[in-house]
C-alpha positions in Angstrom: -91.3 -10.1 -76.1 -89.8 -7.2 -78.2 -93.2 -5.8 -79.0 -94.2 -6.0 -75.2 -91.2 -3.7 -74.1 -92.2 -1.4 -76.9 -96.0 -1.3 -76.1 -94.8 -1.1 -72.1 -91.7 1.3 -72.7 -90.2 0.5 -69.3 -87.0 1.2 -68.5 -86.0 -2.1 -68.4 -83.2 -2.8 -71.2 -83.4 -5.2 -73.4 -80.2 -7.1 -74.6 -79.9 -7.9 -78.3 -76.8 -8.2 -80.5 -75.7 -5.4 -82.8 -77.0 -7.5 -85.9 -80.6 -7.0 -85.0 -80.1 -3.4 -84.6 -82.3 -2.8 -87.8 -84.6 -4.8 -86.7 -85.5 -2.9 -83.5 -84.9 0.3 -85.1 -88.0 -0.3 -87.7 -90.0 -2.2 -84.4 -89.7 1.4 -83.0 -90.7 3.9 -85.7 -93.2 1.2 -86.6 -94.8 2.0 -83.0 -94.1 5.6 -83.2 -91.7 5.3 -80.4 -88.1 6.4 -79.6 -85.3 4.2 -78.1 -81.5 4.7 -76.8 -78.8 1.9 -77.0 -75.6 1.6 -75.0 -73.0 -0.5 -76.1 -72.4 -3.3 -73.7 -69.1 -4.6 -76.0 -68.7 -7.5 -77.7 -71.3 -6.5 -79.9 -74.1 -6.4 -77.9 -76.8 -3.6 -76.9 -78.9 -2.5 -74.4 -81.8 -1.0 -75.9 -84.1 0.9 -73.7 -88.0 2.0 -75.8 -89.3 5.8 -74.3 
């Protein structure tokens, strides 16, 4: 699913916790795209790929 919104870059967020923040970070430069995060609280993200 994560590798779909990065191959797509929509604009639709994706939710994930703070503790897999790494995670996409490395998803991203490892498809050579760029992504913003806002911080919903509670420790969770959304994470939008462009």
């Amino acid at each position: 699913m994560i590798w779909a919104r990065i191959a797509g870059c929509t604009d639709d967020a994706l939710t994930i916790h703070a503790s897999n923040t790494e995670m996409i970070m490395r998803m991203a430069e490892a498809a050579e795209v760029g992504f913003s995060a806002e911080d919903l609280g509670n420790d969770w993200l959304a994470v939008i790929f462009h």
